[in-house]
N, C-alpha and C positions, 0 to 999 in steps of 0.2 A: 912287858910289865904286867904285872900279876890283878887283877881286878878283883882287890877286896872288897872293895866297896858293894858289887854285885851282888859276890859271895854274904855278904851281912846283911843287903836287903831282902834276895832271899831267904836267908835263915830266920830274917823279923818277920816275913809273914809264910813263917813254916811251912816250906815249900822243898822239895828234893829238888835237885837236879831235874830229873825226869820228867817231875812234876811243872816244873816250869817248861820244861823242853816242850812237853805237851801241848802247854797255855799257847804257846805262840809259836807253835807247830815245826820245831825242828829239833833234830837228835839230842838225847843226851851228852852224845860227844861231842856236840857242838854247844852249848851251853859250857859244859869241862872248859873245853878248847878260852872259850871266851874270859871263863876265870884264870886258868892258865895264864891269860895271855899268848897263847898261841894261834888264835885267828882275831883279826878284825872283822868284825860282824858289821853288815850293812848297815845303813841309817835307816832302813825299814823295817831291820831285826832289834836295831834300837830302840826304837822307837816304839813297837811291840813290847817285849821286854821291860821298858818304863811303864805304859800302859799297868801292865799287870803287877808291878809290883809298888803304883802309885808313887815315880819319882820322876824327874826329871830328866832332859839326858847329861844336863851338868851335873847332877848328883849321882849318878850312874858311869858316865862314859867322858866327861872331861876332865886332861891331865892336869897335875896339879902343877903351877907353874905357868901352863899353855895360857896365850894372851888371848884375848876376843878379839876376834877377824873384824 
């Protein structure tokens, strides 16, 4: 499933791809891949990733729907 949500936080604090790949030190294709939905990115790339673009991992990386553990 497709991670808009990333894609928009990124874009709110005007940021590339790359530019984020950078912040939190891994590929641009891995960033891609993550908006894609084609990898699940660790909870320590998450984690990161929130860090930099000031959100959480619920507003970031939880599915909508999905219950609390």
């Amino acid at each position: 499933m497709k991670n808009l949500r990333l894609k928009s936080a990124r874009a709110g604090k005007d940021l590339s791809q790359q530019e984020l790949a950078d912040l939190v030190g891994v590929s641009r294709q891995t960033i891609n891949a993550i908006e894609k939905g084609d990898y699940n990115p660790t909870i320590r790339l998450c984690l990161a990733i929130c860090h930099v673009l000031g959100k959480t991992l619920d507003e970031l990386f939880w599915e909508e729907g999905d219950e609390a553990p």
